[in-house]
C-alpha positions, 0 to 999 in steps of 0.5 A: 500500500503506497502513501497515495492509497493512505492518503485515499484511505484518510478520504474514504474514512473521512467520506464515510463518517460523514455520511453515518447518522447520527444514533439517537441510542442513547436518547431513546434509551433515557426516553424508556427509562423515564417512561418506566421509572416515574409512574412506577416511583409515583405509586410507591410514592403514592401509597405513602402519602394517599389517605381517603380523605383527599378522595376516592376512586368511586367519586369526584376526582378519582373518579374522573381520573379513572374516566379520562385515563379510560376514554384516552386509552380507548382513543390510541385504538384509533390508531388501529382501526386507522390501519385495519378499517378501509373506512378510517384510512383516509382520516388524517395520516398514519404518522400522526395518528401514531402520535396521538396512540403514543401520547394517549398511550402515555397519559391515560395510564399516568392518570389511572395511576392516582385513580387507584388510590394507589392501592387495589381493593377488588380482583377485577380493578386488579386485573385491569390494572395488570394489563394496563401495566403490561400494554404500557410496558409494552408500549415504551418497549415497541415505541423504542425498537421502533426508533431503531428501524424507522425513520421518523414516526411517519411510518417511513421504515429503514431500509437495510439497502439504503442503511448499508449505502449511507453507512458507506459499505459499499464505498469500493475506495474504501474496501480496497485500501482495508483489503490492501492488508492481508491481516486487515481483510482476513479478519474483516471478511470474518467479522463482516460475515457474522454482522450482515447474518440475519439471525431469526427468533428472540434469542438469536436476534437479542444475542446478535446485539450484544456478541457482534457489538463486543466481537466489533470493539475486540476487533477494532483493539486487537487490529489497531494494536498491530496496525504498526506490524502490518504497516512496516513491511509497506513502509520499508518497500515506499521507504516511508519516514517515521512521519509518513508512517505515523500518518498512515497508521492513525488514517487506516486506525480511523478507517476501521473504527469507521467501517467496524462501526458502520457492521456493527450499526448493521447488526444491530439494525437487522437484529432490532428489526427482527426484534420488533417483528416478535413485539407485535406479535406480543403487543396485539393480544396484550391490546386485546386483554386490556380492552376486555378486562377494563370493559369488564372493570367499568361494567363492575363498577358501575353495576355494583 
């Protein structure tokens, strides 16, 4: 590899950085988190501070509480007949309807929440309650797959195809001057093969996250601390001087931290997207069983 090919690797590295989006991981994950913690952390409050005297489920504030958290929940199905019902496809679009089921989704359990009075006095509030729990823990976990494999809430899902060109996999500069280091395309040809598997079912796919990113970082350490070994013999045949050498091995180091992460962001997309397939084959009938134990709630209520 000659000091021309490093310095078209220091272009090509640099070309694909910039064409990587930026993750949003870190800001999904939080999102998640909150989503959790706080009405988890407000009940346990709660049960401390309620007292009857302040008011009850059965009546005045609880009551309405209960009733507006209800009616909201019933009004993120919308966002389900707006897919399914041919008559409900032309209101509004998809994306925005997603919204409202999100939002909706949110606020209704944060209302129920106060509207138990924090602690449950009968078996069917007790059910109701578990569903609503499981739907909106659900909820935060497809809401955050689906950051993972969709563009925006507008429904626009990622295509692996797009996703490997604007990763700048297919770049040929590039592959060709990590491919001039025969170390270098030995063990990149066998790490690249295990990211771009599609693996299938909920352990494989869980599995494929957590293994290629470790497998990835490995990688990127075990070659980058021999990059100078395999760099030598090129730099005797160009009788490259201290410098040159230097500059070329901190271009190619850049180059793998790029390309690496580029398989790695692959993986873990194709991985989610499998993910996200197997949640809504869990979140459906969770869907089901809330509307069918909190109708059974209002009726029991309101009955005796």
């Amino acid at each position: 590899m000659s000091s021309t090919a490093a310095a078209q690797g220091r272009d090509a590295a640099s070309g694909s950085a910039k064409r990587i989006r930026p993750s949003s991981g870190k800001k999904e994950t939080f999102k998640a988190l909150f989503l959790v913690v706080v009405p988890v952390a407000a009940f346990f409050w709660g049960r401390g501070w309620y007292d009857e005297s302040y008011y009850t489920a059965e009546e005045g504030l609880g009551y309405w509480l209960g009733l507006v958290g209800g009616v909201l929940m019933l009004l993120a199905y919308i966002y389900s007949a707006r897919k399914h019902v041919p008559g409900f496809r032309h209101i509004s679009s998809l994306g925005r309807w997603l919204r409202i089921h999100i939002a909706f989704g949110i606020i209704g359990p944060f209302l129920i929440v106060p509207h138990t009075t924090f602690h449950f006095s009968s078996r069917n509030g007790t059910i109701a309650f578990i569903a609503m729990a499981l739907v909106f823990l659900s909820g935060v976990i497809g809401r955050y797959l689906y950051s993972k494999v969709h563009l925006s809430l507008d429904g626009k899902k990622t295509e692996l195809r797009e996703l490997t060109q604007s990763l700048g996999l297919s770049d040929k500069e590039n592959r060709s001057v990590l491919a001039s280091i025969e170390p270098v395309r030995v063990r990149l040809a066998e790490y690249e093969k295990i990211a771009m598997k599609r693996e299938i079912g909920l352990y494989a796919a869980s599995r494929a996250l957590v293994s290629t990113r470790i497998g990835g970082y490995a990688l990127y350490w075990g070659m980058t601390s021999r990059l100078r070994q395999y760099l030598l013999p090129y730099a005797q045949q160009q009788q490259w001087t201290s410098t040159d050498l230097h500059i070329a091995e901190r271009q190619l180091r850049q180059m793998l931290k790029t390309y690496i992460q580029a398989l790695m962001t692959v993986s873990a997309f194709q991985a989610y997207d499998q993910l996200f397939v197997l949640w809504r084959m869990v979140h459906v009938p969770l869907l089901y069983l809330l509307f069918i134990s909190g109708v059974l709630h209002v009726i029991y209520v309101h009955m005796y």
